[in-house]
KEDO-98674 format. One record per residue: y, x, z of N, C-alpha, C in turn; residue in three letters. Coordinates in steps of 0.2 Angstrom, whole numbers, plus 2048, in hexadecimal, padded with zeros to 3 digits. Layout:
BEGIN
YXZYXZYXZAla/...
! end
This chain:
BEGIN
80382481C80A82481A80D82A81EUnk/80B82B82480E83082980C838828Unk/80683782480583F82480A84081CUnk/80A83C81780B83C81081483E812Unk/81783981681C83B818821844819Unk/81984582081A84B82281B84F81CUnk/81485081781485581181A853810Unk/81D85080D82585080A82A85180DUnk/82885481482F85481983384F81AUnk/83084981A83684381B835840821Unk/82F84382782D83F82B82F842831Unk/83184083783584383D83383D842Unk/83084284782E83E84E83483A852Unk/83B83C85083E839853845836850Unk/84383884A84983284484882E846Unk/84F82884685182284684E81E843Unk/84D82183D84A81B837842819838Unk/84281283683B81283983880E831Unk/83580D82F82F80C82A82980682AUnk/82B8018298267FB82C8227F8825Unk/81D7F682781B7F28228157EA823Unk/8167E681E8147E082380E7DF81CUnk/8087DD81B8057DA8168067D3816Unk/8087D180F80B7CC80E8057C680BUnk/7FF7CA8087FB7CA8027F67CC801Unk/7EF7CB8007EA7D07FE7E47CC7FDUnk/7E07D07FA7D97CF7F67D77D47F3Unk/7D17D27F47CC7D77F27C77D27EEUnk/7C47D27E77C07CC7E37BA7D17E2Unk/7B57D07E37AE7D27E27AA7CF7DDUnk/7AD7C87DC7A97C47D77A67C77CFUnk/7A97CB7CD7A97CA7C67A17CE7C6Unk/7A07CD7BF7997D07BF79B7D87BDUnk/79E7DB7BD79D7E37BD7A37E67BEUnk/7A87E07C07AF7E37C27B27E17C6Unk/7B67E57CE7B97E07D17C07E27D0Unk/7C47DD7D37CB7DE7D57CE7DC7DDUnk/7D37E07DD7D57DF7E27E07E17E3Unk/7E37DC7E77EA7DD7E87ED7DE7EEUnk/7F57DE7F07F67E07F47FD7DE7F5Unk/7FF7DD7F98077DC7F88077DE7FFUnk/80E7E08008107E48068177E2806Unk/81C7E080D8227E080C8247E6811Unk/8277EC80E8297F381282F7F1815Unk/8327F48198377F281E83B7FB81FUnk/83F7FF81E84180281F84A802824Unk/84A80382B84F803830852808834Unk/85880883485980C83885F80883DUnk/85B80884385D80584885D7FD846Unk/8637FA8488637F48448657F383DUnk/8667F88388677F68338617F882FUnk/8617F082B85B7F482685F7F481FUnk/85A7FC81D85C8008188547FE810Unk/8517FA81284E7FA80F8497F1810Unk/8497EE80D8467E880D8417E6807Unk/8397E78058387E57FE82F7E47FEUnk/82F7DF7F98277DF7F88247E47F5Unk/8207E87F781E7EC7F28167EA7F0Unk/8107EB7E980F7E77E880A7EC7E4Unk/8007EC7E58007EF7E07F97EA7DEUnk/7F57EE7D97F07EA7D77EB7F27D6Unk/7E37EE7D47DD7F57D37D97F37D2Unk/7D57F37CE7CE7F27CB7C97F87CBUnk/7C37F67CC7BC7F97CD7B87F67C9Unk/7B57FC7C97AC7FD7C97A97F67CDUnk/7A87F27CB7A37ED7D179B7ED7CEUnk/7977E77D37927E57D07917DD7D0Unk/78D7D97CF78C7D27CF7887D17D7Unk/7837D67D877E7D77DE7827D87E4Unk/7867D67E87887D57F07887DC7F4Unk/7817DF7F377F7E37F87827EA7F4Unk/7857EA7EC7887EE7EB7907EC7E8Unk/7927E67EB7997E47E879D7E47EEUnk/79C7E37F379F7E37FA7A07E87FCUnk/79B7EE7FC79E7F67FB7A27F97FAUnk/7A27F87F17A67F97EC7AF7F67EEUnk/7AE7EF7F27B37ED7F37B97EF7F9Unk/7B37F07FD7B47F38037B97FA802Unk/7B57FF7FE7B98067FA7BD8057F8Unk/7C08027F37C48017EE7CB8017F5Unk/7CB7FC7F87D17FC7FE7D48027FDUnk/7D28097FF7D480E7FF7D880F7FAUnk/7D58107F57DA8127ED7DF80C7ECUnk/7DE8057EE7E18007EE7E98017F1Unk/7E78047F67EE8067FB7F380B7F8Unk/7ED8117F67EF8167F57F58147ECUnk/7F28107EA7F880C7E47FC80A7E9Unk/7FD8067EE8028027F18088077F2Unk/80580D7F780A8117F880C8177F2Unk/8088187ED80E81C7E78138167E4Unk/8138117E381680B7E381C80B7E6Unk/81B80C7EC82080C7F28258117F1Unk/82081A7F082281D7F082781F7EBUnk/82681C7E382A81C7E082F8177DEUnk/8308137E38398107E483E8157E4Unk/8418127E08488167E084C8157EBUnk/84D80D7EB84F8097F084B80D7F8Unk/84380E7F68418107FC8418197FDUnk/84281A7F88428237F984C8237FBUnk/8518207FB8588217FC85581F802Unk/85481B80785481780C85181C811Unk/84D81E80D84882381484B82B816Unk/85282E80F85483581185A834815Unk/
! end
């Protein structure tokens, strides 16, 4: 989030505002025979000092390529986290609530 921020110019080492986030939720399902799923819920926190300017779940979901075999569905699931997140935060990114809160 810090470097994505930077490209945007939103990020400063010494703004007030700070940007938190707590997982609320999460899964990653390996089971299926040739697809997994996986979710995420996040509740983001954005403050500046003690006022918060931003409070909210944010929430995504992502399906994979899997297999039924262990030694290639656990891998598979392991991966996926990354694009999983990477949903989380375009998600995040496009609130209306959380892009006012942060300029």
């Amino acid at each position: 989030m810090i470097q994505e921020l930077k490209l945007a110019k939103l990020w400063s080492g010494v703004a007030t505002k700070q940007v938190s986030g707590k997982v609320i939720e999460q899964d990653i399902d390996v089971t299926g025979f040739s697809e997994g799923s996986a979710f995420i819920k996040v509740k983001f926190t954005v403050s500046d000092g003690d006022i918060t300017l931003f409070d909210k779940v944010i929430s995504a979901e992502h399906t994979f390529d899997s297999s039924f075999l262990g030694a290639i569905a656990i891998p598979d699931g392991q991966r996926s986290y990354v694009e999983l997140v990477q949903k989380l935060l375009t998600n995040l990114y496009a609130d209306e609530e959380f892009i006012a809160s942060i300029k």
